[in-house]
N, C-alpha and C positions, 0 to 999 in steps of 0.2 A: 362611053363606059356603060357596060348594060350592069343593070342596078337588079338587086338581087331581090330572088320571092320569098325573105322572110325578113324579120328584123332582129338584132341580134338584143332584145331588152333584158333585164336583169332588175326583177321587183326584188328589191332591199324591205327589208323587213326595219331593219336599223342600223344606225351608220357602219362605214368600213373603217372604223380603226382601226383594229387586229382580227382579220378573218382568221377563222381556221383555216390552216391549209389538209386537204384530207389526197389521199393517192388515187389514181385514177385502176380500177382495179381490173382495165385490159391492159393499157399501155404503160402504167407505172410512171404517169407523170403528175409531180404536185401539183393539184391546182386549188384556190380557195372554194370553200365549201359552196358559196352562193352559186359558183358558174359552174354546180356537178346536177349529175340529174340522179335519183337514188333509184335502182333496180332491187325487187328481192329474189335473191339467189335460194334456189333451192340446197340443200342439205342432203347429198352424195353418200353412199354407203360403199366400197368396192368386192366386200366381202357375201357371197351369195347365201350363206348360212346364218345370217346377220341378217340380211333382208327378211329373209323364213320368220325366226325366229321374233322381228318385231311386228310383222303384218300376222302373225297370229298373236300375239299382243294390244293389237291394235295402241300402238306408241305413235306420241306427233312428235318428227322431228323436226327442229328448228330451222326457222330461214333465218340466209344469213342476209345483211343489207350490202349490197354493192354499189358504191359509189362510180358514176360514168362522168369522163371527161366530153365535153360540145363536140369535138373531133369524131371521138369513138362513141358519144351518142348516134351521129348523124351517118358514119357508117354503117353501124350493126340497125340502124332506123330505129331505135329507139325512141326518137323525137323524130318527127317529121315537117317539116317545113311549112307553114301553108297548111297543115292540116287541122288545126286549133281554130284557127279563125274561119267566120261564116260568111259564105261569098253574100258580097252586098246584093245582088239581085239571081234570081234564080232563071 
């Protein structure tokens, strides 16, 4: 069995008795908060008079937080495997 190039750890801050569970916000699956990695989403306008109207304002608009499940992390490469850690010798 070939053995995989990351490890799947989970630093707990404090125990798991009742995680939150939060939605995974590609695929719509629950998973507890600890095992999501958090993106910030930009804040979308669709209206192009609207866009005009706040860039000559100069307005900040909000980011939103986006919660990622380890699946659709590792898809869209969000997290990368092996990339965190420093090769032991160069």
């Amino acid at each position: 069995m070939v053995k995989a190039p990351y490890k799947r750890i989970h630093k707990h801050g404090k125990g798991r008795g009742n995680e939150p569970m939060v939605v995974c916000s590609f695929c719509g699956k629950k998973v507890p908060k600890y095992k999501t990695f958090e993106k910030k989403g930009k804040f979308s306008l669709s209206d192009p008079s609207m866009k005009k109207e706040l860039s000559k304002n100069k307005v900040m608009l909000p980011s939103k937080r986006l919660y990622v499940c380890l699946s659709c992390a590792r898809h869209r490469k969000i997290s990368q495997p092996g990339k965190s850690r420093k090769s032991k010798r160069d």
